[in-house]
C-alpha positions as CSV (number, residue, x, y, z in Angstrom):
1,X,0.0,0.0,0.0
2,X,1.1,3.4,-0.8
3,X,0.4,6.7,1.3
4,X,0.8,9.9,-0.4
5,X,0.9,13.0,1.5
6,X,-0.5,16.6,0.9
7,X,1.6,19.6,1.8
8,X,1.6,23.2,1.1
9,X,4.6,24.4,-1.7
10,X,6.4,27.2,-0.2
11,X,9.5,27.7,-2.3
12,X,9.4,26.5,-6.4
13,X,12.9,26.2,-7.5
14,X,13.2,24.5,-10.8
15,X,12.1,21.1,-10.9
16,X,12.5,20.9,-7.0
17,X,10.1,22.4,-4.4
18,X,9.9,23.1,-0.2
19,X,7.1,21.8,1.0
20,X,5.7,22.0,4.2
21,X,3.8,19.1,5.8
22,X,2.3,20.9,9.0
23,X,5.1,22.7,10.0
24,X,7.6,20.2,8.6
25,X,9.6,21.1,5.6
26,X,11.1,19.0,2.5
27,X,12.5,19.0,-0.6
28,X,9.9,17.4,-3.6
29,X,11.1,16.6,-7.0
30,X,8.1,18.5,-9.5
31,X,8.7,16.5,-12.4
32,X,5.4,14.5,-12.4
33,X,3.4,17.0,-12.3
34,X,3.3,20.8,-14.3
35,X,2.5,24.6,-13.6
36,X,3.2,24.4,-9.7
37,X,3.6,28.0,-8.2
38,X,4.2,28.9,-4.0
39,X,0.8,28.3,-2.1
40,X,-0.3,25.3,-4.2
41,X,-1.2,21.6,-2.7
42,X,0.5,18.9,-4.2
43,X,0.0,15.3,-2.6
44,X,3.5,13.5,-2.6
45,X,5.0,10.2,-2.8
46,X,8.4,9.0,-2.5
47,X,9.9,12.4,-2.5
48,X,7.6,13.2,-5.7
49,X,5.1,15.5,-5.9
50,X,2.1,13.1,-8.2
51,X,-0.7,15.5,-8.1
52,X,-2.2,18.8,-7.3
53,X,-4.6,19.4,-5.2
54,X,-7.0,22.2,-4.9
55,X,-7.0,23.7,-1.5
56,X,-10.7,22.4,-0.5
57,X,-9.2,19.0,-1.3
58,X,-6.3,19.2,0.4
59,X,-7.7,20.5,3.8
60,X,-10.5,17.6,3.7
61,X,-7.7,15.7,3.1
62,X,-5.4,16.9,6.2
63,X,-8.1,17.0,8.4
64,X,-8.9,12.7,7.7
65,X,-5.0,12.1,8.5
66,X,-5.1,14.1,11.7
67,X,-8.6,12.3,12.7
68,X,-7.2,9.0,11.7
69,X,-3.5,9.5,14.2
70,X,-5.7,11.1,16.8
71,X,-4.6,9.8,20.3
């Protein structure tokens, strides 16, 4: 099974990104997917960013993985 993760891009640099996974930043590779800009939400895997996401998504999705860990 494969989990992929959504974060926020903060920083676009070429085909690399920073993205931040609540407060935790990381370097993705962008060359799966096209026209990324700072503030978009990409869902990664393996260090690759393999979709975007609008934000409505993306939050829906965050708040099922923090439901899901809850203690």
């Amino acid at each position: 099974m494969c989990l992929g993760i959504p974060g926020r891009v903060e920083e676009v640099k070429g085909e690399e990104a920073i993205v931040s996974f609540g407060g935790t930043r990381r370097s993705v590779r962008l060359d799966l997917v096209d026209n990324i800009s700072v503030g978009d939400y990409v869902i990664v895997h393996a260090g690759f960013a393999i979709e975007v996401l609008d934000q409505k998504t993306a939050l829906e999705m965050l708040e099922a993985l923090r439901e899901m860990f809850k203690e």
